[in-house]
Backbone bond lengths (Angstrom), bond angles and torsions (degrees), N, CA, C in turn:
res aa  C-N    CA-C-N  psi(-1)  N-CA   C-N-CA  omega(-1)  CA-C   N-CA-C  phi
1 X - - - 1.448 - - 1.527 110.29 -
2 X 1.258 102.07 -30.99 1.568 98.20 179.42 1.511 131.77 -67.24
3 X 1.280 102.29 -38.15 1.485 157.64 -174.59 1.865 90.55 -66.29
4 X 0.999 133.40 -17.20 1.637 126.97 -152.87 1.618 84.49 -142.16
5 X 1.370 146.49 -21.49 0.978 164.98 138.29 1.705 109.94 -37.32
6 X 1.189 81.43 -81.79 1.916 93.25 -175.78 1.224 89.27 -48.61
7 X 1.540 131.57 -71.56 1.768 121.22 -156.34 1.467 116.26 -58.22
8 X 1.492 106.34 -29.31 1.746 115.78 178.55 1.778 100.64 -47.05
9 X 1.505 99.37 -54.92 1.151 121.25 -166.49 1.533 112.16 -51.86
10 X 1.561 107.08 -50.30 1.785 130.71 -174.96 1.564 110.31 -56.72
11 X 1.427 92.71 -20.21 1.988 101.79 -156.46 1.440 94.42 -96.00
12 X 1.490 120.43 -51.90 1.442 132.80 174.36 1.496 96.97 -32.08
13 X 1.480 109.97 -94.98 1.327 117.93 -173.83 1.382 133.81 -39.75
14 X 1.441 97.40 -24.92 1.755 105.15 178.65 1.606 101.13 -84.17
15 X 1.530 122.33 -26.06 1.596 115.61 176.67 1.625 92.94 -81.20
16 X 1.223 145.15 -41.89 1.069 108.63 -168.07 1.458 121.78 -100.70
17 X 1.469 114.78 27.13 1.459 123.45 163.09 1.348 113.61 -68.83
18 X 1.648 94.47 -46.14 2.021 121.75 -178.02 1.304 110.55 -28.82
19 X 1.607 79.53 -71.34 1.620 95.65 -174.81 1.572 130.38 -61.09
20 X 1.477 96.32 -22.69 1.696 108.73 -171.23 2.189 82.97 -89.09
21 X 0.827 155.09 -17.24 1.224 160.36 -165.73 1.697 92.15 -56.69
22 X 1.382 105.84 124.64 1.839 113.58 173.56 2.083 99.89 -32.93
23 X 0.999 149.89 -176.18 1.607 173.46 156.64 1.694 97.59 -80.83
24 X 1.062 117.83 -76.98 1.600 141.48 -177.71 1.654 101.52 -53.42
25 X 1.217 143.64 -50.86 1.330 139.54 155.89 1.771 111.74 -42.39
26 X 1.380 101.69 -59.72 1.535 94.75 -178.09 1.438 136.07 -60.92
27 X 1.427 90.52 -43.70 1.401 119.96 167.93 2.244 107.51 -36.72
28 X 1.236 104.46 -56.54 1.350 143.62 -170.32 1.596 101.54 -60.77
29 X 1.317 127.37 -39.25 0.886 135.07 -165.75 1.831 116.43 -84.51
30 X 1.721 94.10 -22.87 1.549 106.75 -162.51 1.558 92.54 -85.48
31 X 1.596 70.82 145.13 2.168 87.10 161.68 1.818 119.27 -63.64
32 X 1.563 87.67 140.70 1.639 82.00 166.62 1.493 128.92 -96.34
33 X 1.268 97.61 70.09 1.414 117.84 157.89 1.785 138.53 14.20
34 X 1.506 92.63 -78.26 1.197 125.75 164.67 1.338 112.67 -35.94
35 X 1.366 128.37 -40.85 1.660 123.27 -158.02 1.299 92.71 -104.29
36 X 1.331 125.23 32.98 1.217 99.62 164.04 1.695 102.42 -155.23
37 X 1.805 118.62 8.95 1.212 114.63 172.27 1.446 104.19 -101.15
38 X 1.478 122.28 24.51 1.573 93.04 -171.83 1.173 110.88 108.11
39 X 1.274 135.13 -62.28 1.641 152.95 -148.99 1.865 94.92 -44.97
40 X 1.501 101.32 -52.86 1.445 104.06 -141.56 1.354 111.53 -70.51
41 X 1.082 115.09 13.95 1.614 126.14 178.55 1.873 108.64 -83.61
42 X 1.332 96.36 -12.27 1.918 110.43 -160.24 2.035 90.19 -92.05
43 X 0.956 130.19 135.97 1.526 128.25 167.85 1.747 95.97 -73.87
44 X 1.073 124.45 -53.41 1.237 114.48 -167.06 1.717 131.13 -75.02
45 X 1.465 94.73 -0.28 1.331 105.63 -174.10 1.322 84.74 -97.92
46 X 1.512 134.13 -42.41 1.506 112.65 167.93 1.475 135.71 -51.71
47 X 0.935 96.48 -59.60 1.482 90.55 141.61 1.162 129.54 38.76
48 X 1.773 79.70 -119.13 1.392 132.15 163.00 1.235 132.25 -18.70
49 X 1.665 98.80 -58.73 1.486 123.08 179.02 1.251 100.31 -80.34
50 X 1.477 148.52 -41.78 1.042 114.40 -178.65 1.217 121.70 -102.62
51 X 1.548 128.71 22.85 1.269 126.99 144.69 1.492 114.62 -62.80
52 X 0.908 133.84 -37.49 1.308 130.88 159.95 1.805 122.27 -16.73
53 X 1.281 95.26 -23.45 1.599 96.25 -155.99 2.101 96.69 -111.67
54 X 2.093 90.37 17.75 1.889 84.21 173.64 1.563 96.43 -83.57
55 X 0.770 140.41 -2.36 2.102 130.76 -176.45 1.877 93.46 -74.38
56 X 1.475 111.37 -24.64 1.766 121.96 -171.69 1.540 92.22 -81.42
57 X 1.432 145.58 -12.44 1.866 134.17 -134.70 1.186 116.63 68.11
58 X 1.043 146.52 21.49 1.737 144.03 162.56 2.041 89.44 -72.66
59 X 1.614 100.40 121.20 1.520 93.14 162.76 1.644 97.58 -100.51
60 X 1.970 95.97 -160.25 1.599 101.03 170.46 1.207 110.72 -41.89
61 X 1.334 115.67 -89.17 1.304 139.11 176.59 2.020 105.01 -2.88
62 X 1.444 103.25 -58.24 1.969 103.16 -174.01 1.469 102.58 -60.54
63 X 1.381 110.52 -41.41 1.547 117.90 -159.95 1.340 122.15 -63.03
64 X 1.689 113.71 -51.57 1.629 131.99 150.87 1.798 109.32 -50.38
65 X 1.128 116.05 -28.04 1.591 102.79 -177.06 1.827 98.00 -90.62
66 X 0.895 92.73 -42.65 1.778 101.96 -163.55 1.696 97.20 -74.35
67 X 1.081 125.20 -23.54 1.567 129.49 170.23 1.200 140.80 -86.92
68 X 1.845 90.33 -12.08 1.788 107.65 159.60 1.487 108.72 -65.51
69 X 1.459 106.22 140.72 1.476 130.30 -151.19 1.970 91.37 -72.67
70 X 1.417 112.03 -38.47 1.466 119.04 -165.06 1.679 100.84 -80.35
71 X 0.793 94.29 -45.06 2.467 105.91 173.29 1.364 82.37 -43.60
72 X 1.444 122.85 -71.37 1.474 119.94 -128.17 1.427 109.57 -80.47
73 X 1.693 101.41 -30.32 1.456 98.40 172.06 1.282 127.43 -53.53
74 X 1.462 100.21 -40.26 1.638 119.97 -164.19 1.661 101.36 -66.37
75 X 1.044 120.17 -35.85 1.338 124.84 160.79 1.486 141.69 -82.58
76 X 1.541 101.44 -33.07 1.818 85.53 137.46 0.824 145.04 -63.66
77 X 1.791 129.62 -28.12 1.271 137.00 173.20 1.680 100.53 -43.02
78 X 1.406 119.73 -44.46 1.769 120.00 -148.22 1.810 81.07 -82.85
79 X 1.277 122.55 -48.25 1.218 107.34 -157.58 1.648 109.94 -75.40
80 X 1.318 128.06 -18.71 1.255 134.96 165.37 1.556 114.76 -62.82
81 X 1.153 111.93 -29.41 1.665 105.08 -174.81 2.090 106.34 -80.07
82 X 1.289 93.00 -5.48 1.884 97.30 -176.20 2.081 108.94 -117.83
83 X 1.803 92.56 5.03 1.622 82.09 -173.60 1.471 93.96 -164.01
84 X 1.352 137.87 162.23 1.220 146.37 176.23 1.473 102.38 -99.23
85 X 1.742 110.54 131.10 1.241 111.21 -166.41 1.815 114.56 -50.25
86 X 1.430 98.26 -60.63 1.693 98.20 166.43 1.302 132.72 -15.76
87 X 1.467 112.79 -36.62 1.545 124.67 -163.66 1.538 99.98 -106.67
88 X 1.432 134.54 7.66 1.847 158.09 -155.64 1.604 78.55 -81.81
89 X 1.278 97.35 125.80 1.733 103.06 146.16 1.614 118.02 -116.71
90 X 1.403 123.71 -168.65 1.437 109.20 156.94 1.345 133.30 -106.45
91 X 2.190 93.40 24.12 1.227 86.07 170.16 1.977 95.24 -106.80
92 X 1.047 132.85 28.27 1.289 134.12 131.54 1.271 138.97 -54.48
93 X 1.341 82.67 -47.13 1.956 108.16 -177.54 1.635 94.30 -71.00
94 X 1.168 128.08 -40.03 1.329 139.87 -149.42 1.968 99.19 -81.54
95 X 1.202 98.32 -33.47 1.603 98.43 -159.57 1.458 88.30 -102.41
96 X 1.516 141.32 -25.08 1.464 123.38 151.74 1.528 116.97 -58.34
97 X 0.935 128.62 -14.44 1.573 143.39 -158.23 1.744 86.45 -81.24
98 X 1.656 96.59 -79.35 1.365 101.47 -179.64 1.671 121.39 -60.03
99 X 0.876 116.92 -15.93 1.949 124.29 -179.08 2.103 91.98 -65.10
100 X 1.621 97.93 -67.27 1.626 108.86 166.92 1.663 114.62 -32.20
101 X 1.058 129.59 -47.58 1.378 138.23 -133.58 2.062 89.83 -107.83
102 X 1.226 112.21 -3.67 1.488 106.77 166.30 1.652 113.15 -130.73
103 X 1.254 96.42 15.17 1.726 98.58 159.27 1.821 120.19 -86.03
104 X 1.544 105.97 140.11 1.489 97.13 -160.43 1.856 101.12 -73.72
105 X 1.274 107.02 -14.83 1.828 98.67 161.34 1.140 109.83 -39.87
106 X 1.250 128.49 -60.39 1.755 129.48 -134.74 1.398 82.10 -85.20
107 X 1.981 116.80 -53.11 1.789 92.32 -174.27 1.404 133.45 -68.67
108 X 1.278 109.91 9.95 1.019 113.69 -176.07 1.477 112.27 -112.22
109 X 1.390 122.63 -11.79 1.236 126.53 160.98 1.676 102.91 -75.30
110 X 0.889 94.39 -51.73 1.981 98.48 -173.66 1.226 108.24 -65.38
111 X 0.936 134.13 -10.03 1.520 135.13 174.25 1.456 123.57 -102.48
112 X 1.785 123.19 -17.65 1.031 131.31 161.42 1.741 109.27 -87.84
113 X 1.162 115.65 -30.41 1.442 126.31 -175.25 1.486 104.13 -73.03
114 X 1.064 121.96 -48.62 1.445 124.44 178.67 1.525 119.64 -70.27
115 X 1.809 118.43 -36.06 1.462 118.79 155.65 1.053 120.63 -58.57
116 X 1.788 139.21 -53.90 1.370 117.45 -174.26 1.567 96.66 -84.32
117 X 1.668 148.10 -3.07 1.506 99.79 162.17 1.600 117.85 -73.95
118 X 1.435 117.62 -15.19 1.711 118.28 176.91 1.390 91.79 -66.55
119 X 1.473 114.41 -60.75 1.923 111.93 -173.40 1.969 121.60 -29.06
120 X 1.992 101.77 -46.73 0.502 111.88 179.77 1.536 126.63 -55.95
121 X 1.300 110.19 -58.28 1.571 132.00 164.34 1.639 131.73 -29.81
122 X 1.780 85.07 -42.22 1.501 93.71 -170.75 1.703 113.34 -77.48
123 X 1.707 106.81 138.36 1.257 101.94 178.92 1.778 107.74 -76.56
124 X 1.668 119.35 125.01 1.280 129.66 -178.15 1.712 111.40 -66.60
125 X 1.011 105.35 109.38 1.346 129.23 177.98 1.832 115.90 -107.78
126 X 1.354 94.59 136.23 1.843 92.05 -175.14 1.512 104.78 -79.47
127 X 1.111 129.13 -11.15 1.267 128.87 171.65 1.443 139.29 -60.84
128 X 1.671 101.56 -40.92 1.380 135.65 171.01 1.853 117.84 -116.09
129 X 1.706 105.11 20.34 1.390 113.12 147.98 1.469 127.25 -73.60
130 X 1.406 109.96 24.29 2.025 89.96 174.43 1.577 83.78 -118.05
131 X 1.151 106.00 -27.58 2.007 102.93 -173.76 2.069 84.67 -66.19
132 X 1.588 113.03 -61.48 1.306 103.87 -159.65 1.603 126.94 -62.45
133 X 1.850 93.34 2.97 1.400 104.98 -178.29 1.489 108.97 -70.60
134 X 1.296 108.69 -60.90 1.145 111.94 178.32 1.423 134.27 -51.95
135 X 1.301 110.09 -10.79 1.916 126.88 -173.08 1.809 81.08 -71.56
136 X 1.471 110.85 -53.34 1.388 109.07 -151.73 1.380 116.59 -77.13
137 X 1.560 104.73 -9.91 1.410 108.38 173.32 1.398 110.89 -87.32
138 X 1.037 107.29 -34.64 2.042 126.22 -166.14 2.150 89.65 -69.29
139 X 1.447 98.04 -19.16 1.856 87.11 -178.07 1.442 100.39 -112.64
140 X 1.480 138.90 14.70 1.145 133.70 140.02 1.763 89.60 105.21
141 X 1.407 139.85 30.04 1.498 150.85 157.83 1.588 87.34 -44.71
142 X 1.434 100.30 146.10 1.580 109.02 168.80 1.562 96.09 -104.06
143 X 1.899 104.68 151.83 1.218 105.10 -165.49 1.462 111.61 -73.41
144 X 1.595 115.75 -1.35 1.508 113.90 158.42 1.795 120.54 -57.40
145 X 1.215 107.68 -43.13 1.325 110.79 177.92 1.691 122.72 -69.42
146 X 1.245 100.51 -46.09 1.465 108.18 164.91 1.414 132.06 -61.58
147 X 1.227 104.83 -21.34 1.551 107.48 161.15 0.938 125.00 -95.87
148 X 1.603 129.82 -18.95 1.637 123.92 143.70 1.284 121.58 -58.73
149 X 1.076 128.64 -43.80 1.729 129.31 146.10 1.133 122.84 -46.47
150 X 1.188 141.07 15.03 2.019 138.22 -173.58 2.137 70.89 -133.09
151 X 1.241 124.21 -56.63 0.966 118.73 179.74 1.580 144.80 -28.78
152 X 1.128 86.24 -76.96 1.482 114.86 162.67 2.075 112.71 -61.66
153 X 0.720 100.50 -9.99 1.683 119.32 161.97 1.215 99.20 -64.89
154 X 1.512 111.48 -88.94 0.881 142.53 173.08 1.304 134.25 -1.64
155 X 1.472 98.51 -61.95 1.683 127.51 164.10 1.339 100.59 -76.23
156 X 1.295 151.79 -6.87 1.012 126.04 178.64 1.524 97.84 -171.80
157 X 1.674 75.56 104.35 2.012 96.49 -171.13 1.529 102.81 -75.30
158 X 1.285 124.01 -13.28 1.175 120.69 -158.47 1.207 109.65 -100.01
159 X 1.550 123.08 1.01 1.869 127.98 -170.02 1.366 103.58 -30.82
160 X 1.125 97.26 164.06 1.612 116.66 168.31 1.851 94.66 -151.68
161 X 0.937 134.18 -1.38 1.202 131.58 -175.57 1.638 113.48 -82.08
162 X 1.443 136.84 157.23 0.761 141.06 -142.39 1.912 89.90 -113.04
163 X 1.420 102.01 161.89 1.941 98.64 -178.10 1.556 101.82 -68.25
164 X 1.393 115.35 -40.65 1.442 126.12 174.09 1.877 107.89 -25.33
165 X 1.658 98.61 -63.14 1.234 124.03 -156.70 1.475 103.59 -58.78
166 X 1.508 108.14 -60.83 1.439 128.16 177.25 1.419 114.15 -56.13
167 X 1.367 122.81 -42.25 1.695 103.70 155.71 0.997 136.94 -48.15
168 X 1.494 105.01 -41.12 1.414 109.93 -173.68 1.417 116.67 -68.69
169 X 1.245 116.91 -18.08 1.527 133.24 -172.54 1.259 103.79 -88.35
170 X 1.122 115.61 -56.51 1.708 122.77 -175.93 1.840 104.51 -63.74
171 X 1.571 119.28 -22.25 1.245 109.32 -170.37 1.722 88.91 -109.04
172 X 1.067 137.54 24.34 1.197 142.88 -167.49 1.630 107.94 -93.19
């Protein structure tokens, strides 16, 4: 009786360690699956799978980069030459992720990628064109474009249109 007690007891506590277990640990622990049913041929099932790894800090931004089919290869290749895919977890995937994530490429993709989608967004105002000047220089705008953009301001103090919008118009 005791014996059926104690294990009641062993099982309790061991399910609610599980559950109390960080997301990002567990997550970390699982096989990667995917590379070996087929899946990884799908863009969106990549994705998928490596959204999995935001409970770890992966935001949007990691997930769309880290889920492009050409990223991911390039980084399985490295992790395949130190492990047999079968034996892949995602805390493999996870520690190429982060190896990626301190090369000055990636900050410098993530840091131009993330200014023109705000660039994009923002409604162009002549007021806050010397700050928005510089977004367009800092992303490599030729000073032909930027001066049809200070322009087109210009002509119309009253925009409400977005920089997105106004390119498209001005390159229209």
């Amino acid at each position: 009786m005791k014996l059926n007690t104690l294990f009641s007891f062993l099982l309790i506590v061991t399910g609610l360690w599980a559950t109390a277990q960080d997301p990002c640990e567990q997550q970390l622990t699982q096989k990667m699956d995917f590379m070996l049913d087929g899946s990884l041929t799908n863009q969106k099932i990549l994705v998928d799978e490596i959204s999995k790894l935001r409970d770890c800090g992966l935001d949007d931004f990691d997930v769309n980069f880290f889920g492009n089919m050409d990223v991911f290869s390039a980084m399985a290749s490295r992790m395949i030459k130190s492990k047999n895919v079968e034996q892949m977890t995602f805390k493999d995937l996870f520690t190429e992720i982060e190896k990626f994530k301190k090369a000055d490429v990636y900050k410098e993709i993530r840091q131009l990628t993330l200014a023109s989608e705000a660039l994009g967004e923002r409604v162009g105002k002549l007021q806050s064109w010397a700050q928005d000047k510089m977004l367009f220089e800092d992303l490599g705008a030729s000073r032909d474009i930027i001066e049809k953009v200070a322009n087109y301001l210009m002509d119309h103090p009253e925009n409400t249109k977005t920089y997105k919008e106004i390119l498209e118009e001005i390159k229209g």
